[in-house]
Rosetta silent file (secondary structure, phi, psi, omega in degrees, C-alpha in Angstrom):
SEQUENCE: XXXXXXXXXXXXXXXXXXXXXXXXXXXXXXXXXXXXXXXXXXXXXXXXXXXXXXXXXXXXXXXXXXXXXXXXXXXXXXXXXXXXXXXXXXXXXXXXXXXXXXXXXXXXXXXXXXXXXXXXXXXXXXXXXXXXXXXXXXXXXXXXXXXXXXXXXXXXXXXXXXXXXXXXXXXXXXXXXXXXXXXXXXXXXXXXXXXXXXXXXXXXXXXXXXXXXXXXXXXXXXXXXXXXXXXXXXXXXXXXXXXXXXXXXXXXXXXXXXXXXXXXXXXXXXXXXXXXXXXXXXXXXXXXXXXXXXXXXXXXXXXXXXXXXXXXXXXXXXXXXX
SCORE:     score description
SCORE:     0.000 S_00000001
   1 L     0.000  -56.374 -173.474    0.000    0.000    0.000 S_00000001
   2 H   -51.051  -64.480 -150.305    2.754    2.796    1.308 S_00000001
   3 H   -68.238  -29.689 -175.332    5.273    1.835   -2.226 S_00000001
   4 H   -53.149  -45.000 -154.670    1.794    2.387   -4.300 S_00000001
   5 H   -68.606  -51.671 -142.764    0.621    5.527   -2.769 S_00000001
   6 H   -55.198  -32.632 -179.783    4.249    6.948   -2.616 S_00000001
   7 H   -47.713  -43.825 -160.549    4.722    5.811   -6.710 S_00000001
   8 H   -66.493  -26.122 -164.020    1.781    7.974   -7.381 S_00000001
   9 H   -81.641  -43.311 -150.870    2.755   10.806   -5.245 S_00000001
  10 H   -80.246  -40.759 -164.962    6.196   10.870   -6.576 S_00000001
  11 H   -81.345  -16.040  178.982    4.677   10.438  -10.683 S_00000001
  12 H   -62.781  -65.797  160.728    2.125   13.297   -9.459 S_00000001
  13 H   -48.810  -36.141  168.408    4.609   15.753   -8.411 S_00000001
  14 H   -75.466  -36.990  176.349    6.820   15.307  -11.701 S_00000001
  15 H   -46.892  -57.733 -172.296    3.654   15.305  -13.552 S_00000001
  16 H  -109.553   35.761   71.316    3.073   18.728  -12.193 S_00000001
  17 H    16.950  -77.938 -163.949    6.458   19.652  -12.438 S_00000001
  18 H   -60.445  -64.111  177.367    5.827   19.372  -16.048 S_00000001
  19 H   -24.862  -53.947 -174.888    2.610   21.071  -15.875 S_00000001
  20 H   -50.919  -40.525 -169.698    4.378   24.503  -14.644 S_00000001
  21 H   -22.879  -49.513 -177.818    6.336   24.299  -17.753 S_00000001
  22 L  -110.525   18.587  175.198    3.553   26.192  -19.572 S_00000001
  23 L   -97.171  121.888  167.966    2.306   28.467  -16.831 S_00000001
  24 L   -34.401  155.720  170.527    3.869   32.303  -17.257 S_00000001
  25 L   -70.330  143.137  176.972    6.126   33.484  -14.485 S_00000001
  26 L   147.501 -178.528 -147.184    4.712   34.489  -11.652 S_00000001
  27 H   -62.905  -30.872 -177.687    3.464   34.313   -7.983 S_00000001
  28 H   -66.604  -38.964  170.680    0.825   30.914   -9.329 S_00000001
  29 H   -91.349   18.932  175.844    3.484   29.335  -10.858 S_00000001
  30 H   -91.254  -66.814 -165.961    5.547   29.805   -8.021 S_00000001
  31 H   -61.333  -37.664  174.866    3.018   28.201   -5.800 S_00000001
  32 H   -36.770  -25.120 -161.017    2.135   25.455   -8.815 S_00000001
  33 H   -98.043  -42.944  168.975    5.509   24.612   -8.344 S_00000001
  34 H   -61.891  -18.130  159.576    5.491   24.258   -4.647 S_00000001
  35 H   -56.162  -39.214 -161.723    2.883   22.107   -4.700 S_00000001
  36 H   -74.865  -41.451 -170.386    4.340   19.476   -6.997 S_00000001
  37 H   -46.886  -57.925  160.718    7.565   20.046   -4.250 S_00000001
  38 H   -10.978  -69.637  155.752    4.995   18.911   -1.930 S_00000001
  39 H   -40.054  -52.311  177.194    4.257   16.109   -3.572 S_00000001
  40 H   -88.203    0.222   76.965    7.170   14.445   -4.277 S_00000001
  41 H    46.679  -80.747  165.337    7.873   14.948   -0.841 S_00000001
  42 H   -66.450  -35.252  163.640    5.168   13.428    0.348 S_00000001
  43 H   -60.749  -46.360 -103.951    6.680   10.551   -1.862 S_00000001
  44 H  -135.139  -38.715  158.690    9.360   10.610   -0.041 S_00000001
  45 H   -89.446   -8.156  159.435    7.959    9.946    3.403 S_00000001
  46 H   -74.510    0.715 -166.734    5.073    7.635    2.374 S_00000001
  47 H  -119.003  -42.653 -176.765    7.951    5.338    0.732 S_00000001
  48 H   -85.827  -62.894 -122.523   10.695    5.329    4.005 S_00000001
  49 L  -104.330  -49.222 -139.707    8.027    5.815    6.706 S_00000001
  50 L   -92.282    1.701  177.582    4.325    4.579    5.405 S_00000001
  51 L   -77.272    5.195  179.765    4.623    0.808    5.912 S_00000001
  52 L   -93.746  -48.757 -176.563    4.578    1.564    9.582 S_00000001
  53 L   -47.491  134.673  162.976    1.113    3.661    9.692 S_00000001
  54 L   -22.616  170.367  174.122   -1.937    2.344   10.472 S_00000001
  55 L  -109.957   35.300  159.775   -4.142    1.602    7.739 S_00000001
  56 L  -123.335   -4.261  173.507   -7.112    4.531    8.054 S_00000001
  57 H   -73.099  -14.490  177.777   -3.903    6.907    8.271 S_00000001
  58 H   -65.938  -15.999 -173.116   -3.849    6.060    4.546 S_00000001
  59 H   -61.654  -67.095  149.610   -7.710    7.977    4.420 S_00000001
  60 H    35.034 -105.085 -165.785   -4.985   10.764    5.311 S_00000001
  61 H   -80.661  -26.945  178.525   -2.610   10.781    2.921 S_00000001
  62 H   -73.938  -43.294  165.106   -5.098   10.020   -0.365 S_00000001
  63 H   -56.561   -9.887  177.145   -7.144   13.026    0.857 S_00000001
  64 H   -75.784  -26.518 -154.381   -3.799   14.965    1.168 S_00000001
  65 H   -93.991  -23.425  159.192   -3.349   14.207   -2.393 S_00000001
  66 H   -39.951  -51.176  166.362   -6.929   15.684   -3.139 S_00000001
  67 H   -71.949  -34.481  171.646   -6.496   18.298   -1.530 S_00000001
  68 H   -95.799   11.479  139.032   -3.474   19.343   -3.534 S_00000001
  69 H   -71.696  -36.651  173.161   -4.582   18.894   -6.932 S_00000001
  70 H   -65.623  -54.406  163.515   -7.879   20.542   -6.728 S_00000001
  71 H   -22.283  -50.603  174.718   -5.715   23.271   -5.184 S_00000001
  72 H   -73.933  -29.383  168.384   -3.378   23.037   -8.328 S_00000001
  73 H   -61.976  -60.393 -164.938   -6.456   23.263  -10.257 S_00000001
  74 H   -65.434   -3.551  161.405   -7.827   26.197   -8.946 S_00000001
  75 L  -133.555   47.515  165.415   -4.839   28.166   -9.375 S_00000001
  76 L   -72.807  136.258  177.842   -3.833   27.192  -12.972 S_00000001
  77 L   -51.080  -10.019 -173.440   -3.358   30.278  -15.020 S_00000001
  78 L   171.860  165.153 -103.430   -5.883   28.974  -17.491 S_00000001
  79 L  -116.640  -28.966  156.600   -8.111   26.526  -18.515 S_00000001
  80 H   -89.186  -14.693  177.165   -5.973   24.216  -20.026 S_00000001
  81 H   -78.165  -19.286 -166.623   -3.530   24.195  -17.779 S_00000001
  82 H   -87.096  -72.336  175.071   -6.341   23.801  -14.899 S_00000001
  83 H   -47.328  -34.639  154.595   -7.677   20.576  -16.907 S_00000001
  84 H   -64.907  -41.954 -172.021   -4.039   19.013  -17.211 S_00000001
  85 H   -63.862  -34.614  165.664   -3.652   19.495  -13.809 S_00000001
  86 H   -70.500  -31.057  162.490   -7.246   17.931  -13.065 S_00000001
  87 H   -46.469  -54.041 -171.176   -6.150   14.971  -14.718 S_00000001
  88 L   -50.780  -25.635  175.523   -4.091   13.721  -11.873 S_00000001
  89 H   -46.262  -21.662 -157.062   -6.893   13.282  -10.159 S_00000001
  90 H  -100.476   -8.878  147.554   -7.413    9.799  -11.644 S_00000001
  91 H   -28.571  -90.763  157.307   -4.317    9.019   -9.313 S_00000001
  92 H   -24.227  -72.423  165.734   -6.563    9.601   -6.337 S_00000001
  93 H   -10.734  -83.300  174.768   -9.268    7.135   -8.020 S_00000001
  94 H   -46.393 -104.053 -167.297   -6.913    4.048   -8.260 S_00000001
  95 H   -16.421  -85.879 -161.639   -5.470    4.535   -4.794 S_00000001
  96 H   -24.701  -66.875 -148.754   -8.662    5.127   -3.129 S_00000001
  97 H   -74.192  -45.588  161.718  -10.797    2.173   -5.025 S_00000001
  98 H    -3.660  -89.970 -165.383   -7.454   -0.115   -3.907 S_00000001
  99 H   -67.488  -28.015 -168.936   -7.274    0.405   -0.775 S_00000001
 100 L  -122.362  138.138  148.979  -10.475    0.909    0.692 S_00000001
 101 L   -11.397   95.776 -146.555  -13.720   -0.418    1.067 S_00000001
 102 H   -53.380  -13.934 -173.582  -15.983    0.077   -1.876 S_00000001
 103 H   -75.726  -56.238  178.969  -17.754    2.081    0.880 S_00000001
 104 H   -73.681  -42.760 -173.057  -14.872    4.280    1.692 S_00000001
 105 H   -78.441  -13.947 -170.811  -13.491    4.571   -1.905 S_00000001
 106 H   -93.969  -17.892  159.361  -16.784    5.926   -3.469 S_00000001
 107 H   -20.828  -68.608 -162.798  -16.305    8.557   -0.290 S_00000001
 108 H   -57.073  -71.052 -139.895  -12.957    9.698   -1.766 S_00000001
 109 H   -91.253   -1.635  168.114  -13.965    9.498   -4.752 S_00000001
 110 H   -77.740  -66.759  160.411  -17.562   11.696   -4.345 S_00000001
 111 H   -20.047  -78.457 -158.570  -15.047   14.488   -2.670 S_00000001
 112 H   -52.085  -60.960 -158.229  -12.402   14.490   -5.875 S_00000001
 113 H   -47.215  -43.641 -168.724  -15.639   14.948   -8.105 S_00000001
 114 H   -85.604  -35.882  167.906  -17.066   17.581   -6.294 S_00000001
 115 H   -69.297  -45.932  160.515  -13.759   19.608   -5.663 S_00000001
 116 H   -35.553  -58.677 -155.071  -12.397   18.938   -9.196 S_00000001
 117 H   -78.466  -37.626  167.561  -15.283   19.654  -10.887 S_00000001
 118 H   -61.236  -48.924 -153.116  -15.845   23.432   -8.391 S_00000001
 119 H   -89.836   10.336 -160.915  -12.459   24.510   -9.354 S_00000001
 120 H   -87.746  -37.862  178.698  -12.246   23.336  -13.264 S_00000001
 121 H   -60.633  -50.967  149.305  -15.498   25.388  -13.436 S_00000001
 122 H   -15.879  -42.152 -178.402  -13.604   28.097  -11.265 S_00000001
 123 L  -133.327   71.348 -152.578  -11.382   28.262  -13.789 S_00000001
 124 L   -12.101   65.187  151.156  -13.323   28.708  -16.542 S_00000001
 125 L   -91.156  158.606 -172.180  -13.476   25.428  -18.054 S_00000001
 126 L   -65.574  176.108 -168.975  -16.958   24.384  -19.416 S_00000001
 127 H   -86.397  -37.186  173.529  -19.367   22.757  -17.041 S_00000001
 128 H   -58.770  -24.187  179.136  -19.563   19.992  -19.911 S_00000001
 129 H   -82.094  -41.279  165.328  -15.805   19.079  -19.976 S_00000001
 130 H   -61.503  -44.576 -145.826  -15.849   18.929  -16.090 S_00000001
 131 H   -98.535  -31.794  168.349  -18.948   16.838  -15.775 S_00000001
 132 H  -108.113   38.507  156.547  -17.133   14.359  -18.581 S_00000001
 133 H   -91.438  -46.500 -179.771  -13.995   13.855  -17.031 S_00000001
 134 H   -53.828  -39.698  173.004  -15.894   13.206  -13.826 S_00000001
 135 H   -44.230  -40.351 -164.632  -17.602   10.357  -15.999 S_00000001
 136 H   -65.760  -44.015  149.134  -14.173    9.260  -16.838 S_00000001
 137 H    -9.282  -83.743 -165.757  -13.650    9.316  -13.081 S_00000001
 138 H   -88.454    1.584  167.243  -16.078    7.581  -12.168 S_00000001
 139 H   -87.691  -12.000  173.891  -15.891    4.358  -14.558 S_00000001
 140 H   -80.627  -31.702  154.300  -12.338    4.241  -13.879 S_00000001
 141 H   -74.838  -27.686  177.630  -13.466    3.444   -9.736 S_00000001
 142 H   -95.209  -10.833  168.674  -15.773    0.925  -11.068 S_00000001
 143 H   -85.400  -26.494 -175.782  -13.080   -0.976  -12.859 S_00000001
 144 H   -65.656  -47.069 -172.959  -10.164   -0.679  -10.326 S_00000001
 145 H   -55.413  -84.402 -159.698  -13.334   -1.900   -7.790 S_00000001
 146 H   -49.795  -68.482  151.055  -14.147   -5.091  -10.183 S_00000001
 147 H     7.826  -95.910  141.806  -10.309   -5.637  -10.384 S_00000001
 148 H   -39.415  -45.757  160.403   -9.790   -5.704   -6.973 S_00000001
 149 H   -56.557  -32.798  172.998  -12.604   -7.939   -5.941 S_00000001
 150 H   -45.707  -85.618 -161.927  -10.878  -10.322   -8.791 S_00000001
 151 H   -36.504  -59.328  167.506   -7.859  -10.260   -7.606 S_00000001
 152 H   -81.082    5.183  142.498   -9.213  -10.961   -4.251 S_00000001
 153 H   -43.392  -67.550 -173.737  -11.113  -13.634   -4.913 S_00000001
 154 L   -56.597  -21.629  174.270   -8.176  -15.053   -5.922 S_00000001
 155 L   -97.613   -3.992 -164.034   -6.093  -14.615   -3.278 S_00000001
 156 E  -120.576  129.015  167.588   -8.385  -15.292   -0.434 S_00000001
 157 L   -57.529  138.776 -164.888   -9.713  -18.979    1.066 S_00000001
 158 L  -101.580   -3.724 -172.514  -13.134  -19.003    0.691 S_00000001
 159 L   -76.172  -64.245 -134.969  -14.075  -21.359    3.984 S_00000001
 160 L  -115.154    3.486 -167.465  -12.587  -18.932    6.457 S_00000001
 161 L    24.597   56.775  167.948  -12.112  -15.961    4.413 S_00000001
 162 L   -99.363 -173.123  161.821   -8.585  -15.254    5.415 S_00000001
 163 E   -69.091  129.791  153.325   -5.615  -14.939    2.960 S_00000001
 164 L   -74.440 -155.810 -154.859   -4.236  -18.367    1.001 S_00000001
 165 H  -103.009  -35.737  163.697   -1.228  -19.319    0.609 S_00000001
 166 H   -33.301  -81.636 -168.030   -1.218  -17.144   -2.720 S_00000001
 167 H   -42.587  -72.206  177.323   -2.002  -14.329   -0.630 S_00000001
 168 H   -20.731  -75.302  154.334    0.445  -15.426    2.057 S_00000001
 169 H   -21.633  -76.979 -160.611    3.419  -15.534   -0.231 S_00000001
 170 H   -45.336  -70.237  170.809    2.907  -12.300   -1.932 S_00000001
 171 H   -43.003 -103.262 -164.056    2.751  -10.399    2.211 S_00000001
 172 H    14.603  -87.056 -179.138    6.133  -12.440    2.957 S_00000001
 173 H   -81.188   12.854  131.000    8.241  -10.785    0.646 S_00000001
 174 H  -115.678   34.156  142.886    7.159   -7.705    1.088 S_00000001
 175 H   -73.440  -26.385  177.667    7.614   -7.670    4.796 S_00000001
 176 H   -72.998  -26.807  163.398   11.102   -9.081    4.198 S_00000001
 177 H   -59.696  -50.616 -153.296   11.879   -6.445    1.812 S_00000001
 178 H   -97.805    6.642  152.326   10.769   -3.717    4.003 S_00000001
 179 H   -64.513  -28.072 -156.165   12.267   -5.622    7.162 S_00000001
 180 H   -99.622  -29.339 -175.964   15.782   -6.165    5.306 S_00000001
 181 H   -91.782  -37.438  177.913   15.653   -2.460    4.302 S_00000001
 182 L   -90.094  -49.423  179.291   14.446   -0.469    7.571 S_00000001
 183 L   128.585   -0.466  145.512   15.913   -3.240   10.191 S_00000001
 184 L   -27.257  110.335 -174.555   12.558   -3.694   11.349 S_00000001
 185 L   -67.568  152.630  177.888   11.720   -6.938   13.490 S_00000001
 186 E  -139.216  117.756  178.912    9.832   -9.545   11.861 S_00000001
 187 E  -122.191  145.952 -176.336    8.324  -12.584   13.185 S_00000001
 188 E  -102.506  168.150  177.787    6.509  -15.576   11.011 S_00000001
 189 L  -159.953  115.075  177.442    4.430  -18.272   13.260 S_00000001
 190 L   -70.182   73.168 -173.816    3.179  -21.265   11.790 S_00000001
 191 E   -99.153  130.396 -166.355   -0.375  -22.758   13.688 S_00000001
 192 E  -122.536  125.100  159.783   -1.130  -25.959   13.191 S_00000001
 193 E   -40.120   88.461 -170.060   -4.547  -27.985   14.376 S_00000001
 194 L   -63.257  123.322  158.195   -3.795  -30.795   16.873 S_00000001
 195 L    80.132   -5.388 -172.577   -5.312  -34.132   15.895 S_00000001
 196 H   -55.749  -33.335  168.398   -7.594  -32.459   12.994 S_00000001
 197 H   -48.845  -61.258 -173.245   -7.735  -35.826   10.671 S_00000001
 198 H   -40.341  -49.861 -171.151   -9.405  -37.411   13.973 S_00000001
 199 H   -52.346  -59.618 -175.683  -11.971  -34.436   14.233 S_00000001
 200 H   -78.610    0.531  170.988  -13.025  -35.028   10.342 S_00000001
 201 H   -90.341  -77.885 -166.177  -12.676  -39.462   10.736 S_00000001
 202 H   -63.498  -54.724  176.312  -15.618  -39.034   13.737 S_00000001
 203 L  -100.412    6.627  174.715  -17.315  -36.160   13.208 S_00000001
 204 L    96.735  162.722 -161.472  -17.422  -35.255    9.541 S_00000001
 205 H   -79.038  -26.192  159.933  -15.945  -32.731    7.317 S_00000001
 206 H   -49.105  -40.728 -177.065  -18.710  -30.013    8.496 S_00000001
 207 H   -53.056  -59.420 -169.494  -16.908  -30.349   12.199 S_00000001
 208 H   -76.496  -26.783  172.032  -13.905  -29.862   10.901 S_00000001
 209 H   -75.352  -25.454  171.242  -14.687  -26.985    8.533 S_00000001
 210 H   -67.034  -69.645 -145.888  -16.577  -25.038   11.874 S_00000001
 211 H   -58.159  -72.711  159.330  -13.288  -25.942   13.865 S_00000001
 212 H     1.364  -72.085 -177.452  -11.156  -24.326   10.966 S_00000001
 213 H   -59.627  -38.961  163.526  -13.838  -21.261   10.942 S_00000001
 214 H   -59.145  -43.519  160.264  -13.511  -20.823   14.415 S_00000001
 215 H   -56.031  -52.514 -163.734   -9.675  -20.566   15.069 S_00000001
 216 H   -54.519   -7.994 -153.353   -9.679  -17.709   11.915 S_00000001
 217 H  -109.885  -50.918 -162.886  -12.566  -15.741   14.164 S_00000001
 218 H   -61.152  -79.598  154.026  -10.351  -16.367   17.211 S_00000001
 219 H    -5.269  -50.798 -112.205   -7.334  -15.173   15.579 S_00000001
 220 H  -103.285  -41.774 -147.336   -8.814  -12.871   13.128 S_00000001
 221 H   -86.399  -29.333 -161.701   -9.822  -10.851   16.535 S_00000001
 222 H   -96.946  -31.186 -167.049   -6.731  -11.013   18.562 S_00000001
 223 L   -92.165  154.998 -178.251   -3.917  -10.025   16.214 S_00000001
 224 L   -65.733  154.677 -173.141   -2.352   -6.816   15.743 S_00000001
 225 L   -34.346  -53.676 -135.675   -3.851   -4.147   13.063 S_00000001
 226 L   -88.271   15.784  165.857   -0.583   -4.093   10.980 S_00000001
 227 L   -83.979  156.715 -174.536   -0.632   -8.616   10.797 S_00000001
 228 E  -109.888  123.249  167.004   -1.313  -10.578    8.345 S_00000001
 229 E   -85.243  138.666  145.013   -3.505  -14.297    9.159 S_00000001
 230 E  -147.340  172.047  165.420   -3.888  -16.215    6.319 S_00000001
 231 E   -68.994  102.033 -168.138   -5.018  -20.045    5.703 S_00000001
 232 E   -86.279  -20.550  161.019   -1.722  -22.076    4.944 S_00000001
 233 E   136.332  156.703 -160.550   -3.519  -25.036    3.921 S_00000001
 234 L    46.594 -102.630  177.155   -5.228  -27.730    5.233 S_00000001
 235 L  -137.607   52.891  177.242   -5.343  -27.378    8.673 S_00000001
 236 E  -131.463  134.038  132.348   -2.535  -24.964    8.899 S_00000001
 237 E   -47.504  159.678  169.383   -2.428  -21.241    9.717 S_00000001
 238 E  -156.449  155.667 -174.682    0.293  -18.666    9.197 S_00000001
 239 E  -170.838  123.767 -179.503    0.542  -15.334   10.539 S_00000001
 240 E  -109.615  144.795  168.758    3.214  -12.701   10.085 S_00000001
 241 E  -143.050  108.491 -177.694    4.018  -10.076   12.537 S_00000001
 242 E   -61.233  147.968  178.241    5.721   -6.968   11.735 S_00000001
 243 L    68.925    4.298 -163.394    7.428   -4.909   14.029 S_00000001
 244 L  -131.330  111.786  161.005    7.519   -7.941   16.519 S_00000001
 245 L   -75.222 -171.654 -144.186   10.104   -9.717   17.630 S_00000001
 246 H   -82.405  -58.676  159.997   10.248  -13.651   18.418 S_00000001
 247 H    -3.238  -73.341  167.262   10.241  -13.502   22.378 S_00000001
 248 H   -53.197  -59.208 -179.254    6.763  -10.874   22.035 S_00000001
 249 H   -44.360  -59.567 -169.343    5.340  -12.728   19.014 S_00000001
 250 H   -38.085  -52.181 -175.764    6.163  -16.307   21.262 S_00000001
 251 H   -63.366  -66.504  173.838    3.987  -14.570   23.847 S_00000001
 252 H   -50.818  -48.935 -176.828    0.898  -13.111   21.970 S_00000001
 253 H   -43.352  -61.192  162.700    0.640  -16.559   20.384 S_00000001
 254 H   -60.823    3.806 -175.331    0.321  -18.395   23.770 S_00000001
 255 H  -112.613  -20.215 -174.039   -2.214  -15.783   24.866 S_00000001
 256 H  -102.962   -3.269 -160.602   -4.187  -16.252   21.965 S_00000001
 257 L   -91.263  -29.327 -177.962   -4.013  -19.947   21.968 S_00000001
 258 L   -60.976    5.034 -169.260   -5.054  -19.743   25.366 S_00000001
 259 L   -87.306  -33.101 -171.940   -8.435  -17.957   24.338 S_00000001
 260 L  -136.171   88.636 -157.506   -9.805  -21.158   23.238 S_00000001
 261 L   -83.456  -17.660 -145.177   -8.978  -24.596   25.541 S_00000001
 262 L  -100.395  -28.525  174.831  -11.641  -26.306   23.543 S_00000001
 263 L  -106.636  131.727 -177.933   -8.957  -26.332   20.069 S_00000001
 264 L  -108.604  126.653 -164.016   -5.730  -27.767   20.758 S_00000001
 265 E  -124.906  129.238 -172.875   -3.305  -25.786   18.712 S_00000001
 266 E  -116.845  125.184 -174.269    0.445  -26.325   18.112 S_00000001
 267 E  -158.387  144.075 -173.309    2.500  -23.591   16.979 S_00000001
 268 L   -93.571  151.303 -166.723    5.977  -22.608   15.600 S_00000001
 269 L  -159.757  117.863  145.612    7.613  -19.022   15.949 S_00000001
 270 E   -92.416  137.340  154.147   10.664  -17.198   14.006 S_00000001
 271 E   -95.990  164.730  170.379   12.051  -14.322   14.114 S_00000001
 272 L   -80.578  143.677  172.253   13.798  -13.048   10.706 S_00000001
 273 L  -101.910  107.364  179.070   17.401  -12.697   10.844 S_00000001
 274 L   -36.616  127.489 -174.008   19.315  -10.617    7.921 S_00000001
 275 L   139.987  -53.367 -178.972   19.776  -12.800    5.448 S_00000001
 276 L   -63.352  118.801  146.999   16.963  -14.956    5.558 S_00000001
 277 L   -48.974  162.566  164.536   15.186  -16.056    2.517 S_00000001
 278 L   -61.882 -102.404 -138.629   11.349  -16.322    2.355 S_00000001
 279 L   -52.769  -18.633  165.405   11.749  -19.989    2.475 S_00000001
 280 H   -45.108  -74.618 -178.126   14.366  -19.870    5.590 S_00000001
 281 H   -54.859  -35.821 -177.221   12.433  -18.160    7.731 S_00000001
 282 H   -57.963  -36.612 -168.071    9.403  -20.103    6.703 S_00000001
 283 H   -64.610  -50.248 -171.012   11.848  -23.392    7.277 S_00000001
 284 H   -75.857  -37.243  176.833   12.703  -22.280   10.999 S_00000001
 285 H   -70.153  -23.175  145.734    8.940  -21.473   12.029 S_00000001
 286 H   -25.933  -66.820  171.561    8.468  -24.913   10.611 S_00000001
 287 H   -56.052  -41.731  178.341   10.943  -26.427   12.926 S_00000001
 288 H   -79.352   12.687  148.998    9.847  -24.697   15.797 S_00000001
 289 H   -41.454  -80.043  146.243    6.465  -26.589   14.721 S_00000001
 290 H    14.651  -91.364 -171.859    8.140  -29.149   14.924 S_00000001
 291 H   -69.690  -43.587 -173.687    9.322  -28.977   18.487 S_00000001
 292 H   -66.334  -11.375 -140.885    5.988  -28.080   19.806 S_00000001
 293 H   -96.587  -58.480 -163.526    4.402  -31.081   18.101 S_00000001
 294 H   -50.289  -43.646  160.608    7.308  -33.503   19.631 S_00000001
 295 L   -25.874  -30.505 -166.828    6.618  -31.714   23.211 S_00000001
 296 L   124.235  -19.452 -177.451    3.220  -33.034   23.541 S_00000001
 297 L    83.564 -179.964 -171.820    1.321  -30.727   21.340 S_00000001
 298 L    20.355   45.332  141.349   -0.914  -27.894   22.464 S_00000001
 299 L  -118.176 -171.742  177.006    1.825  -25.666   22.486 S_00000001
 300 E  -126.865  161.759  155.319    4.038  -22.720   21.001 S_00000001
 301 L  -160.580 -170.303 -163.165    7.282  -22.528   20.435 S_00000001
 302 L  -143.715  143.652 -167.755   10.445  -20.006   19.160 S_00000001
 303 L   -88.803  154.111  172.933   12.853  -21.476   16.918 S_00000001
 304 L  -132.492  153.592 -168.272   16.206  -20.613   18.418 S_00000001
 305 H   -52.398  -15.270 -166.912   19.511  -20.703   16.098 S_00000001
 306 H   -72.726  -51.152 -166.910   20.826  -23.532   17.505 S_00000001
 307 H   -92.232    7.178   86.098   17.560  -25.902   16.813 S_00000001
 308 H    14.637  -64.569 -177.024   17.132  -23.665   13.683 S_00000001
 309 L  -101.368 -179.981 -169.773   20.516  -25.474   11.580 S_00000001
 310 L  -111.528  158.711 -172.705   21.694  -28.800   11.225 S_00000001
 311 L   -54.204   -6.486 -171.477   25.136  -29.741   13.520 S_00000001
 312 L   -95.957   -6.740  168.225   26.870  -28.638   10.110 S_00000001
 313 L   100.563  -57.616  178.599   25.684  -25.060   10.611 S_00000001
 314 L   -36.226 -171.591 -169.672   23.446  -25.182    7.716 S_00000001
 315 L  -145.967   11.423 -164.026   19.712  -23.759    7.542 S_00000001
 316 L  -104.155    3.235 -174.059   17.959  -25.988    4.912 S_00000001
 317 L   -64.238  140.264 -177.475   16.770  -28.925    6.815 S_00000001
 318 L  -109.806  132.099 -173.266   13.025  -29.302    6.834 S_00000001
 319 L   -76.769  152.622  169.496   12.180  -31.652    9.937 S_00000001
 320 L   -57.311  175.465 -170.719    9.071  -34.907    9.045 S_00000001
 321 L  -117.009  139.028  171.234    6.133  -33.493   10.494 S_00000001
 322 L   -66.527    0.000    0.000    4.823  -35.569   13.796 S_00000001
């Protein structure tokens, strides 16, 4: 979300850069120009800074970006320059219709229309040229919306409506990017279902699909804003947690397993280490599966380096599963 917004912020500001190009000297194209400074700018701390924010701080920054184009409209020197400048707007769209809730993005995207459309008239463009760009507007939010519901269809398990293993994947590397680049802790955790083949041999595959729905609800409820749950397959969980090292992670997991005595849950916990591959780290919370499984089950546990490698130092062993 953060590397999207900040691309757009960054292609906004050169865009209107560009823009000044054909606006006369003077105090508007002075400010025209500080806006696009603004912008890229704003790229510049949504790109180091915005994977850390909350996610409704993004409502924020895409209305920040609203606010300075209609602004840029409304003080173009003239009417074509006020319609290039209105263009940008379609920025704002995409992001929004992303990011947000079909609820939230037609918000955004109500706002751009009605401020675009006051200052293009403002600045004497016809009311007909505003009113079809806003068209253009708004079918370009109903495709990014159809898009997005694709996509996430595709990406999402449909029993328990978490993330799949698609989904899973994709979130990995780029917490590990942005882990490997700020030095941000990162921990992966692996939850596994004790005993689930028994649950679906006695009671049937309905049993087993409520027990399934029920850990994601448990979960779903418990974890921090910025983590990601997904479904890992079968009757495995996965859950990354940013900003959290393995000790803290080790902990919320036993507190959450502990929410619900009635599922006996077994669960593995890394932190990343510089260095690590996707498939490393995945490899170590795996082990420390592992060791909770051999333990007795209906526990967690944190991979440590030592039970991590093989006596040779290495990192690739994958342990049999109990």
């Amino acid at each position: 979300m953060a590397r999207i917004l900040a691309t757009f912020y960054a292609f906004g500001g050169s865009a209107g850069l560009l823009i000044t190009l054909d606006a006369e000297p003077g105090s508007r194209r002075s400010i025209l120009t500080v806006l696009a400074g603004v912008a890229l700018l704003s790229a510049v701390v949504v790109g180091r800074w915005g994977s850390r924010w909350p996610r409704a701080f993004f409502h924020v920054a895409v209305g920040g970006a609203t606010v300075l184009i209609v602004s840029a409209v409304a003080l173009a020197p003239n009417p074509v320059t006020s319609l290039a400048a209105a263009t940008l707007i379609t920025f704002v769209v995409v992001d929004a219709h992303f990011f947000f809730s079909a609820r939230q993005a037609h918000a955004h995207l109500g706002i751009a229309v009605v401020g675009i459309t006051a200052a293009l008239v403002a600045g004497d463009v016809g009311l007909g040229t505003a009113l079809g760009l806003d068209l253009v507007l708004v079918s370009i939010g109903t495709v990014i919306r159809q898009l997005v519901t694709l996509a996430s269809d595709a990406s999402r398990d449909p029993l328990t409506g978490l993330s799949n293993r698609r989904g899973f994947d994709r979130a990995l590397e780029e917490l590990m990017s942005e882990a490997a680049r700020s030095g941000e802790p990162l921990s992966a955790v692996l939850i596994d279902v004790d005993h689930f083949k028994a649950v679906n041999d006695t009671y049937g595959h309905e049993e087993g699909d409520r027990v399934l729905r029920r850990v994601a609800d448990v979960w779903r409820g418990e974890v921090p804003e910025r983590a990601f749950l997904a479904r890992h397959g079968g009757d495995e969980f996965s859950l990354l947690l940013p900003g959290t090292r393995g000790p803290a992670a080790l902990a919320l997991v036993r507190r959450v397993c502990a929410l619900d005595p009635a599922v006996s849950l077994s669960c593995g916990v890394a932190e990343y280490r510089t260095g690590d591959s996707a498939s490393q780290l995945m490899r170590s919370a795996d082990r420390a599966l592992y060791d909770a499984k051999i333990l007795g089950r209906g526990r967690a546990e944190l991979v440590t380096d030592a039970s991590a490698t093989r006596p040779d130092g290495s990192t690739s062993w994958t342990p049999p599963r109990a």
